[in-house]
N, C-alpha and C positions, 0 to 999 in steps of 0.2 A: 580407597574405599573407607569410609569412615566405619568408627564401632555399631554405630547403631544400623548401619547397613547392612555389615557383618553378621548380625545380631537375627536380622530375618533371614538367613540362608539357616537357622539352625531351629527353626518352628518345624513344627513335625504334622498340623492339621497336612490331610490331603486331601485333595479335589482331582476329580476326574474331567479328563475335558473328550468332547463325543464332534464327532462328525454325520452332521444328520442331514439328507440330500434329498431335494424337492426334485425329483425326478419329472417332467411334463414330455410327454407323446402328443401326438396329432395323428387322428386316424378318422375316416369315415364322418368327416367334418367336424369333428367333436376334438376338442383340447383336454388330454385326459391325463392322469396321475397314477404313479406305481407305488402302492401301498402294501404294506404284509401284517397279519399279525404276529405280535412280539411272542417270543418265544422261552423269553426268561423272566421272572419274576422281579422289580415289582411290574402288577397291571398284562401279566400274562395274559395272550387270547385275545388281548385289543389290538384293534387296529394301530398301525404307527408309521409313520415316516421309515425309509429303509437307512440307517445309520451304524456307526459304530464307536469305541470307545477310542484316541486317537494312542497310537504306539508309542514307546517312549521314544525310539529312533525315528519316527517319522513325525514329515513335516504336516499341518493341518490339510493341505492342499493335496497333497501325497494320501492321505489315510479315506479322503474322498475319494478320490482317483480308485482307492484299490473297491470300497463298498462297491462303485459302480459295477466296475469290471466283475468282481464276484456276483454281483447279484446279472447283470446284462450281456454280459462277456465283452463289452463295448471297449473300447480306447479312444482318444484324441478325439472326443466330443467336446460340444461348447459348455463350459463349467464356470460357475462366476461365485465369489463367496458373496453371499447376502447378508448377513449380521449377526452379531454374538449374542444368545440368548444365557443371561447369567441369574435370574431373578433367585436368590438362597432356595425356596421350596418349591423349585421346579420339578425337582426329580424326588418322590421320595421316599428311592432305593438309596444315594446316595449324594451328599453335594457334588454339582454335575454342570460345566458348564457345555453350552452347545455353540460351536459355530457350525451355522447353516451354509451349505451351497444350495446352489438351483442350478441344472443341468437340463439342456435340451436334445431330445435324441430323435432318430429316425423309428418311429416304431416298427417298421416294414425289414430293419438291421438287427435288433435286438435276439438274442439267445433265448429264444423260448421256453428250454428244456434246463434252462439254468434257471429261470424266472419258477417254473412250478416248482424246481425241486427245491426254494425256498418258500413256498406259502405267499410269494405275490402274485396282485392282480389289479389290470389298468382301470380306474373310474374315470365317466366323465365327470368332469372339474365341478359341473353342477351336481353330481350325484354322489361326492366322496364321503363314506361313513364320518362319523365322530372318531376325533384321533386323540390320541393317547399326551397326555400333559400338556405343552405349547404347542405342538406341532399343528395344532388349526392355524393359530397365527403366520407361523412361520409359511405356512403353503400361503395367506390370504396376500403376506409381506412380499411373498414371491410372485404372485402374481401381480402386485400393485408397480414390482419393478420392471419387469415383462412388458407390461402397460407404457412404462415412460422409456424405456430403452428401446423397444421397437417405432418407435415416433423416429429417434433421432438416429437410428440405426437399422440395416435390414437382416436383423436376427431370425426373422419367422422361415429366413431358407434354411434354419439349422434343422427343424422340425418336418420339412419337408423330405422325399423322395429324390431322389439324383435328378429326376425327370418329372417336371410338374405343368399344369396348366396355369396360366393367371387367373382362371375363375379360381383352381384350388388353391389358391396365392391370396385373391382375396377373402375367399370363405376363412382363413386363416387367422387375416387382419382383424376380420369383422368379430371373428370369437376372442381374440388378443384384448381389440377397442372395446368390446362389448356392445358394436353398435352397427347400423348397417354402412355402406359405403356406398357410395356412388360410383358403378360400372367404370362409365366412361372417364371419368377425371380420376380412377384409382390404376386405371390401363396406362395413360397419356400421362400422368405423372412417373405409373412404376419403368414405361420404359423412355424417358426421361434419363433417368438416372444410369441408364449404358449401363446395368449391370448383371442383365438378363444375355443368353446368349440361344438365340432361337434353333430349332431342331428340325429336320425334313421328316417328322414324325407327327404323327396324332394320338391323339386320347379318342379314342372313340364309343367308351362306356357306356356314357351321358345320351349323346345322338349320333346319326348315322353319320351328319357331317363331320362329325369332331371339333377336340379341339389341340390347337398347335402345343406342342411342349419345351419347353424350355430348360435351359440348366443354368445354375446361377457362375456368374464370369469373376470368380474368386481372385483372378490379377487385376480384371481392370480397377476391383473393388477395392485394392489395400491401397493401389495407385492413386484413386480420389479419396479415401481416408486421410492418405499422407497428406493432401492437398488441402484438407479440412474440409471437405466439401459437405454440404448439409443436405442427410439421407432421407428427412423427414415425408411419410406418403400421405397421411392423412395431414 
């Protein structure tokens, strides 16, 4: 290690680094967001992203994992890191950097009684308050990846129920793309793809016929993953 290497191990500025999670649910066809407000000062009382400060023993990845779990009671959900917000007066309670994750969960799973006893609550995606410093961005950036990962990927079953229809599969898609789908070619493409596993069950909410439910086929899926096989529906 040379001296002047040596030499920045011995600066004493400190920087705090945060783990700030774009939480997104699906419920009642709506793609929706788990928001609270802050509870410390600066900017107390506004809305904000649910995040934390990261520990000094844990890893970034790790200190997400735990925000989740305290605030949903959730585990071994799909978690993905989406990018380092670092701009100097982002934060300004303290220099503060953020890496973001984005996290998709089963809203129908979540710890209800863990979620109030922290001051959160679900918005739909289009109806989410004014957030607190970057955090508009960082949800807009999450959703922009949402967007291009579910093309080449079928992430929208993380969001789903054990047990779903393909209408509710592509009411899903259509809020994901922003756009409508076409019934027929989003049916015969999605089962296509052998990754769906059909049920001797029905939905019968909707109408009196119903409709068939399905679960999504988690081995045959890593199987053609491995494969490289291209997920793309729309």
């Amino acid at each position: 290690m040379t001296e002047v290497e040596t030499d920045l191990y011995s600066i004493k500025d400190k920087m705090y680094a945060a783990a700030d999670c774009i939480i997104f649910g699906f419920d009642s066809g709506k793609l929706k967001l788990l928001v609270f407000k802050r509870r410390v000062e600066p900017l107390k009382g506004e809305w904000s992203l649910i995040g934390s400060f990261v520990r000094l023993e844990e890893d970034v990845a790790e200190a997400a994992k735990r925000v989740l779990k305290e605030i949903t009671g959730l585990e071994n959900v799909f978690m993905e890191q989406l990018k380092t917000y670092g701009k100097a007066d982002r934060d300004p309670g303290f220099r503060c950097l953020s890496i973001a994750q984005y996290a998709l969960i089963r809203i129908n799973e979540y710890d209800e009684e863990l979620v109030e006893k922290h001051g959160a609550h679900w918005y739909d995606i289009g109806a989410v308050p004014d957030l607190v410093l970057d955090h508009n961005k960082m949800v807009q950036d999450a959703l922009e990846r949402l967007k291009r990962k579910a093309r080449h990927q079928p992430i929208g079953f993380e969001l789903l129920p054990e047990k779903f229809t393909i209408p509710q599969l592509q009411q899903l898609y259509e809020v994901i793309y922003q756009k409508e789908l076409d019934s027929r070619n989003f049916r015969k493409k999605l089962l296509s793809l052998k990754v769906l596993i059909k049920l001797d069950e029905k939905d019968k909410t909707s109408s009196r016929r119903g409709a068939f439910l399905y679960k999504f086929d988690y081995e045959n899926y890593h199987k053609l993953v491995k494969s490289g096989y291209n997920f793309e529906i729309s």
